[in-house]
N, C-alpha and C positions, 0 to 999 in steps of 0.2 A: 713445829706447828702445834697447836694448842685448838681447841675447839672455841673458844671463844677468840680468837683471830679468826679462824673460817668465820665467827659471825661479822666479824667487823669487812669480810671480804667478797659474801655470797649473801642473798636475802633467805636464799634454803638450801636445804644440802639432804637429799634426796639417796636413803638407799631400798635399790631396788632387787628384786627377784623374778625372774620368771619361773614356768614350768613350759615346757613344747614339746611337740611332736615332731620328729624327723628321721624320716627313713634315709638309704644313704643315697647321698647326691640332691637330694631336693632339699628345699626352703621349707626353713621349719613353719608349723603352724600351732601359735601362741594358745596354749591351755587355759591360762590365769596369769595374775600379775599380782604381787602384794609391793607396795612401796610407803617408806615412812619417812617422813620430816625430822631429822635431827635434832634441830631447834624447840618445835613445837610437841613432839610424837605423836602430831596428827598421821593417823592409818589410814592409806584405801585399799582395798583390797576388787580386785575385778574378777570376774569370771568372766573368758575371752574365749572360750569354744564354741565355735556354732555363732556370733556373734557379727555382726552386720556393722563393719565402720565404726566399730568404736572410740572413743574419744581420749585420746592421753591424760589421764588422770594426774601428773605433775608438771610442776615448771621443766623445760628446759632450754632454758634461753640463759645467757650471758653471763647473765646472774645469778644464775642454778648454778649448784653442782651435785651432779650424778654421781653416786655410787655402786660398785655394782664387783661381785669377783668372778673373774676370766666376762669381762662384757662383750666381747664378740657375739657370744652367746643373748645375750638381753639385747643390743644394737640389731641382732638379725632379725628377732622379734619385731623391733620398733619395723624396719624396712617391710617385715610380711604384713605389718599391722596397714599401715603406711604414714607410720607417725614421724616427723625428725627427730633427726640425733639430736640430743643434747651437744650443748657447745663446751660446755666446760665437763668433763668428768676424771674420775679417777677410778682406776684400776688395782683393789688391794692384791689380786693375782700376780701382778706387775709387780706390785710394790714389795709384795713376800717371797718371792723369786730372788729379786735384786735384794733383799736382807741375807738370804739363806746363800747365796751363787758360792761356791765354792766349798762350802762346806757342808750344806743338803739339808735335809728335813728328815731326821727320823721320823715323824709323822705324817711324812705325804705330801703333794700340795695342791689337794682340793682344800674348799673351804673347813670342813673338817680337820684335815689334817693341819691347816695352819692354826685354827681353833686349838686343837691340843699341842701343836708347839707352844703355844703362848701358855696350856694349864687353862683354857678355857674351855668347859662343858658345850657338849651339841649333844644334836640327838644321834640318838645311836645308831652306827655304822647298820644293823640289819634292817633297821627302819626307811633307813634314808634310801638302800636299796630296793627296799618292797616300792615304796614313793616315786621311785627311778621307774622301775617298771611299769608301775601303771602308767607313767606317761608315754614311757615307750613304746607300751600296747594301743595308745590313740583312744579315741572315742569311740563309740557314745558312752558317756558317764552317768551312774546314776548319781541319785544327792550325794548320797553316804559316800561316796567316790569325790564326790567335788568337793566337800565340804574338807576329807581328808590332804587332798591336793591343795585344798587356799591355805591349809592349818599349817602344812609341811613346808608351803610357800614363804608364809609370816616366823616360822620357827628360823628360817635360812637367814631374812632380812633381820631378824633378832639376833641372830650369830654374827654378821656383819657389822653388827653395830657395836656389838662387843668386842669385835677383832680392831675395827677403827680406833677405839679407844684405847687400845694397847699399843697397835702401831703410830697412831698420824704424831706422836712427839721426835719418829726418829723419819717420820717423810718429808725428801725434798719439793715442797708442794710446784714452784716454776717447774720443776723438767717433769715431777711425777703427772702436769698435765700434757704436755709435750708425747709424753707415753701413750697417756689416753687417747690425745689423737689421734694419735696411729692406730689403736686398738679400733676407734671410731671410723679411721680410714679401710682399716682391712676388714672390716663387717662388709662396708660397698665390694672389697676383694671376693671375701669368702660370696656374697649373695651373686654375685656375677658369674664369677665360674670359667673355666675355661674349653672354648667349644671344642665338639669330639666328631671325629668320623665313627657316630653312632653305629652305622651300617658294617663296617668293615671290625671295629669291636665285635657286633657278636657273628659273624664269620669268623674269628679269631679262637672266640668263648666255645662256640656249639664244636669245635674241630679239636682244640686245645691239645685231649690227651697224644690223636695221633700224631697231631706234628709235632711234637718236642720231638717224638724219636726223629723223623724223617728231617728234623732239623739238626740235630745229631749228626748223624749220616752225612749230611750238606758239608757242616760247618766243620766237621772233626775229620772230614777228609784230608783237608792239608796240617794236618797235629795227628795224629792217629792215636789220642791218648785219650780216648773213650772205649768202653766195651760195653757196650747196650747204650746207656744212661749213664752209668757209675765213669766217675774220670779216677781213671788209674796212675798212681804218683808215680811208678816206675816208668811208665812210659813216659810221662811228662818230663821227668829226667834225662831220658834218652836224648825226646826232642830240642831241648836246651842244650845237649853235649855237641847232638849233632848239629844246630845252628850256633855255638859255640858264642852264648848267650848266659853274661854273669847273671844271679840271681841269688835273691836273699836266702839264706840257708839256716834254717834252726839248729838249736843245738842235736836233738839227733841225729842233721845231718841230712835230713830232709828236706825239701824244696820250703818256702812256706806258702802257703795256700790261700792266704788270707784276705778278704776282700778288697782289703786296702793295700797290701801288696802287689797285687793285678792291677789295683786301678793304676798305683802310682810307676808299673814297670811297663803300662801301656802305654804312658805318654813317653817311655824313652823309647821303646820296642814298636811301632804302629803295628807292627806282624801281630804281637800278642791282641790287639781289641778283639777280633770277631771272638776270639777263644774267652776274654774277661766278658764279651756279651755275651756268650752262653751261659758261661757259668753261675750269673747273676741271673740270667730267664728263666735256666733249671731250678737253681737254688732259692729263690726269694720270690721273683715275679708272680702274682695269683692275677689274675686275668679279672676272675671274677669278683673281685674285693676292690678294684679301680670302680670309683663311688661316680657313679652318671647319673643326673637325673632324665623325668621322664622328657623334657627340654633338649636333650645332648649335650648338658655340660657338667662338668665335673665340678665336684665341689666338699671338699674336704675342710675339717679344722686346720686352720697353720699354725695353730700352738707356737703364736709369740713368746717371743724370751724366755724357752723351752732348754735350750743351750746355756752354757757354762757363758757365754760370749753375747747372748742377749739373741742369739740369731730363731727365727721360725725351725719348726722340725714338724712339717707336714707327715703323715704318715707315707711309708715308703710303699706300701700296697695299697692305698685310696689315694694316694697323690701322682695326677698324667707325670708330673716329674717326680719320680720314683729312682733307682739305683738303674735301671736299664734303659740305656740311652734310644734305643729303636721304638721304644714304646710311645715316645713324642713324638712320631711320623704321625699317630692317630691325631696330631693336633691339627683340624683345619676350620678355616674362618668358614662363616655360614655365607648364603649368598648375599650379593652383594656390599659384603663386608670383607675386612683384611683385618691383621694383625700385624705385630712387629715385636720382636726379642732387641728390647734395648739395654746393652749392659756397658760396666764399665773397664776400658781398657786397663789391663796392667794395675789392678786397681790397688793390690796390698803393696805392689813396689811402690805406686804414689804415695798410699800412707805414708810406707816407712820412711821415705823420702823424707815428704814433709813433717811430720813429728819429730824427726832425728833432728833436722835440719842442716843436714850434709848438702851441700851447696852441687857437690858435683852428682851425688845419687840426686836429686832433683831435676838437674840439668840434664840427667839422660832419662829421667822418665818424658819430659818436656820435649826429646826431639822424634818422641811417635814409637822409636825402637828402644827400650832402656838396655833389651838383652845385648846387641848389635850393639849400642853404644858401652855397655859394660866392657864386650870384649875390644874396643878400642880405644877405652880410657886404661883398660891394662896393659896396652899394650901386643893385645894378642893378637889382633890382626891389623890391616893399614886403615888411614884412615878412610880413604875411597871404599873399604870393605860394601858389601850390602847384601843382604840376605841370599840372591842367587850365588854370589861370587864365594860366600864363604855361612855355608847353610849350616853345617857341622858346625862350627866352632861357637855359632850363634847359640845352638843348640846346650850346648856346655856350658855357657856361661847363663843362658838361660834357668838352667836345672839349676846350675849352683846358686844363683838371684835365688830362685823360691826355697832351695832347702836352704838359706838362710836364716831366712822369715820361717823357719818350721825347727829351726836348733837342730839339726841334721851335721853330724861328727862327720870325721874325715872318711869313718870305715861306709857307714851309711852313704853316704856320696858318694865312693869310689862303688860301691855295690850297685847303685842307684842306678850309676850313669855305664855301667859293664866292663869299670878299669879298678886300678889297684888301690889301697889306702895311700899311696902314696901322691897320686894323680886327684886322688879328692882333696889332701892335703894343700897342696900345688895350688889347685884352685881357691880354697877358703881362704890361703895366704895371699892370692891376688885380692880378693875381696875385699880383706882386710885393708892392704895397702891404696885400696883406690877407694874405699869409704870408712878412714878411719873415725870422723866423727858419726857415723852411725855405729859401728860398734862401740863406740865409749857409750852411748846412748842405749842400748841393748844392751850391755852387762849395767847400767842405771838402774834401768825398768828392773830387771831381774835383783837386784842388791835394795830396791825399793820396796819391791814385794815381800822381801825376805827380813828386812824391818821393820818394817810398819803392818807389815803382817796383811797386805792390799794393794789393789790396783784398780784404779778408776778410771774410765773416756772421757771424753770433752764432755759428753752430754750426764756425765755421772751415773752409767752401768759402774758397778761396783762388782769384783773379785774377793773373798775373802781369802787369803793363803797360811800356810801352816809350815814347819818345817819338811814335813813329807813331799812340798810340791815340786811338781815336773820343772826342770827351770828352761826347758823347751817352751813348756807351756806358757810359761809367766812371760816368754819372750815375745813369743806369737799371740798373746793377748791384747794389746794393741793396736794391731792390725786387723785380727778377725771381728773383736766386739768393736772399734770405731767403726769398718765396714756396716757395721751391722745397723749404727748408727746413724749412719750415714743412707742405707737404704727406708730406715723411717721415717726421714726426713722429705727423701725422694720421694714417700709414698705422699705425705702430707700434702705438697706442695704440686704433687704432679694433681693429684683428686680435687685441693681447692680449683685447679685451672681445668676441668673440665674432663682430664684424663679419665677414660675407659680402662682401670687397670683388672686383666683378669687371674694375674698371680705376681706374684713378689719370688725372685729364684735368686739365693745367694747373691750376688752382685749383678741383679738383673733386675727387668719388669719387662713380665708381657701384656701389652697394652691392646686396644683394638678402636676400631673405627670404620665407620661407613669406607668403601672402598674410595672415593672425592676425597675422603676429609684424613687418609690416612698419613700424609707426609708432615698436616698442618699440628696434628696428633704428637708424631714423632719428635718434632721439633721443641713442642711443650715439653713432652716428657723430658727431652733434650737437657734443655734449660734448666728444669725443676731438679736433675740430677747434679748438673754444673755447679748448681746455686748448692746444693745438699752438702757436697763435696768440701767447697769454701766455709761454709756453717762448720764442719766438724775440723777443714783444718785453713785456718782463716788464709786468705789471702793465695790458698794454693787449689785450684781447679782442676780435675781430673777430667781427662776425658772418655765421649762414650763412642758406641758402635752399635748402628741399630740394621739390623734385618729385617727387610717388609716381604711380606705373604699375602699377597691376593687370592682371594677366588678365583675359581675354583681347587689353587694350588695347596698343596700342606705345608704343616712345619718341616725343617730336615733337621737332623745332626749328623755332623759327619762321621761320628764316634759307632753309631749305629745304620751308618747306610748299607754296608755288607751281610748283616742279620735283617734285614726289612725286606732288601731283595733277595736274597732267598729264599724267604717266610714264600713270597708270592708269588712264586717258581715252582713249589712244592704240587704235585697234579692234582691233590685233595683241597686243596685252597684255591688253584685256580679256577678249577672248574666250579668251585663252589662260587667264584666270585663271579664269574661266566653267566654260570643262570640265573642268580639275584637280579646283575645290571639286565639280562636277559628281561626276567618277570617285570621289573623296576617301570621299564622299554613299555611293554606292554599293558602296565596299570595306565603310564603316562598317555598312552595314546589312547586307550578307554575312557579317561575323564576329560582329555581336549574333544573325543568325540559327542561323547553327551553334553558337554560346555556348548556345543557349536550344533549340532545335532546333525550332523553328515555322516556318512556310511564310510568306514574306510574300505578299500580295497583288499585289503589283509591287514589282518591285526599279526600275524608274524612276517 
């Protein structure tokens, strides 16, 4: 793509900058704007603080095209302003992520640092942070203030325009707009937010430091492998020998600890979650860094195609769906409204499926159980099998399906699942034989990567790869960045139809809707994900599972219902939670009586 093709395809091409103000959890409020015409390098420049309805200074309509790096940022603007999106835009954020994926940025990947990847000048890094600050600090401005903020503004859309001119020859411009929509779609994500039991949050916050211990106490009663706070590996040890419970073991012979160890031996172990929900509340959880605004909803950046795979990485201490599963209990609809967690069943076994194109791995993703049908296309259990009659074995073939897709050896699986290398081996050799055109098609992808030095998705996220790489990784890249794909797709298409979406989670969306209109909701989102699914692998439909939450009910997970009811068991929470709803009681019935102006009988 060349800049005079953009002319012969857009009538302007528009890039733009903001500056805002945004404390955590609320809607930013737009400082200034500077935006310049490509074609023409006609400038406007606005001052937008303090400012009444002002008017969008450029095209964006059809035949615009926006520009703008990481525009979530600039699109939130437009919605505080209350101006539309642009229809066509491009995202160099987007676009310099997918050049660099796999092999980084030694210089960063703000605008800046893409700036000096290329050997292009900007202003200087302590500047740009003085400039940061003052916006961070809010108004009121004086001139000498504004005047520096529009200059800082025009110096960013000057860098942009330089950065365009280096990149747009190697952007794919069809899918890099495709991006942009989505970037456009999760602005409506980000401005939304997901609603909070406001109230039971700072009962949580004002209490914090004492219950971790008395949650301690609770939870490490059945592990005894705490002393105070500090979890001690020797006991931890004990309790493994004495539940005679395989686990990964480092080389000094040590348990390993590591957070992804816990997560991935609690889906074999259910005994192990309460103990992996603590150790994640203790260890990472900040209470007070989960970002609320003054509203009750949460609202974080999702730092789109953040990941090696193209996928969001919300932060994990400002994000309701953070590392600790109990902490999305605070999610509930407000009144008169519902939500619903609608995601996709089984959804990396469909990819693989369908990109392999193994006719019988399709065929058991297709009859609702792929695990259950795995173990009966090997022959491991009968055919009549069904998950009551034969839960275990489901289980086994289960684990071996996903450590598949994750390049997981025979010693890793035999550890994984609390048997020998030789019973993982057992398994990966069933695997093998009942989907052998998907493994020719996985050592492909991984001999592709390693040739041509790449690996690309339907929708063209690009991989750069080296001799160094994981070839686990290069295996499971397909599956994770299509996925990923495939959820931007679902965001695009659920928001063109009216969807309420108020987060995007891995292979998920949680949507919301008046509580009337909440099934007609689901059903779109439905569709729009069916349709996403078939886009990235033509002709093949995954299917979803949606969960609905009405008021006044909350979100659950099952992963964290054992640490949520004990949190609110605890005597310093409950009675804390006792006299709020108590005072709550009695505000409620002081303002129905001056509403009405009748005398209650007792106000307790």
């Amino acid at each position: 793509m060349t800049i005079p093709e953009l002319k012969t395809r857009f009538n302007a091409v528009w890039l733009v900058d903001f500056e805002f103000h945004q404390p955590d959890g609320e809607l930013p409020a737009p400082i200034c704007v500077v935006a310049r015409e490509l074609f023409s390098g006609r400038t406007v420049r606005r001052w937008l603080w303090g400012s009444r309805k002002p008017i969008i200074p450029y095209g964006a309509g059809s035949n615009d095209l926006f520009i703008a790096y990481f525009n979530t940022a600039e699109f939130s603007c437009h919605l505080s302003l209350g101006w539309p999106l642009p229809v066509r835009c491009l995202d160099l954020y987007a676009e310099f992520k997918r050049r660099v994926c796999g092999v980084g940025s030694p210089t960063g990947y703000g605008l800046l640092g893409a700036s000096a990847y290329f050997g292009l000048a900007g202003i200087e890094s302590a500047a740009k942070e003085g400039m940061r600050d003052l916006a961070v600090r809010g108004g009121p401005y004086s001139a000498v203030e504004q005047s520096a903020l529009l200059q800082y503004c025009k110096s960013d859309v000057i860098a942009l325009q330089r950065l365009l001119t280096r990149m747009l020859p190697q952007i794919d411009l069809p899918r890099a707009l495709i991006r942009g929509q989505y970037v456009a779609a999760l602005a409506h994500v980000e401005h939304r937010g997901v609603p909070i039991d406001v109230h039971r949050h700072r009962l949580l916050t004002a209490n914090w430091s004492a219950v971790k211990l008395e949650l301690v106490r609770r939870i490490d009663a059945a592990f005894g492998v705490y002393e105070g706070d500090v979890f001690k590996v020797d006991r931890f040890k004990s309790w493994l020998a004495s539940r005679r419970l395989a686990w990964p073991i480092l080389e000094s012979g040590a348990p390993s600890l590591a957070e992804k160890t816990f997560r991935e031996m609690a889906k074999i172990y259910p005994v192990i979650r309460p103990l992996k929900e603590l150790r994640v509340t203790l260890g990472q959880l900040r209470l007070n860094e989960l970002s609320i605004g003054r509203d009750g909803r949460n609202r974080c950046r999702l730092s789109p195609f953040a990941s090696r795979t193209s996928r969001n990485q919300p932060s994990n201490t400002r994000s309701i769906f953070g590392p600790a599963a109990w902490i999305r209990f605070l999610i509930k609809p407000e009144n008169g409204r519902a939500i619903a967690y609608v995601d996709w069943e089984q959804q990396e076994f469909g990819i693989a499926a369908a990109l392999s194109g193994d006719a019988a791995m399709m065929a058991a993703y297709q009859t609702g159980d792929p695990y259950l049908t795995f173990a009966k296309q090997a022959g491991a259990v009968p055919a009549g099998a069904t998950q009551e009659s034969h839960q275990a074995e489901r289980e086994l073939f289960k684990t071996c399906a996903l450590a598949v897709q994750y390049g997981m050896g025979e010693n890793a699986l035999g550890a994984r699942l609390g048997l020998s290398p030789a019973h993982g081996r057992e398994l990966l050799e069933k695997h093998r034989r009942t989907y052998p055109v998907f493994w020719r098609w996985s050592e492909a992808v991984q001999d592709h990567a390693m040739m041509h030095g790449s690996l690309e998705t339907t929708f063209g996220w690009r991989i750069r790869t080296g001799p160094a790489a994981n070839p686990r990784s290069l295996r499971n890249f397909p599956m994770q960045a299509n996925g990923a794909e495939m959820l931007r797709l679902a965001v695009i298409l659920a928001h063109q139809r009216g969807v309420q979406i108020c987060a995007p989670v891995h292979d998920a969306l949680l949507i919301e809707a008046p509580l009337g209109n909440i099934e007609d909701a689901v059903a779109t989102c439905q569709q729009a994900m069916a349709e996403a699914s078939e886009l990235v692998l033509p002709g093949f439909a995954l299917r979803t599972d949606a969960k609905i939450v009405r008021s006044p009910d909350r979100y659950t997970d099952g992963r964290g219902t054992k640490l949520w009811s004990e949190l609110w068991e605890i005597p310093l929470l409950r009675s804390a939670l006792q006299e709020s709803e108590r005072t709550q009681g009695v505000v409620a019935t002081m303002q129905q009586t001056c509403s009405t102006g009748e005398q209650p009988s007792s106000i307790i």
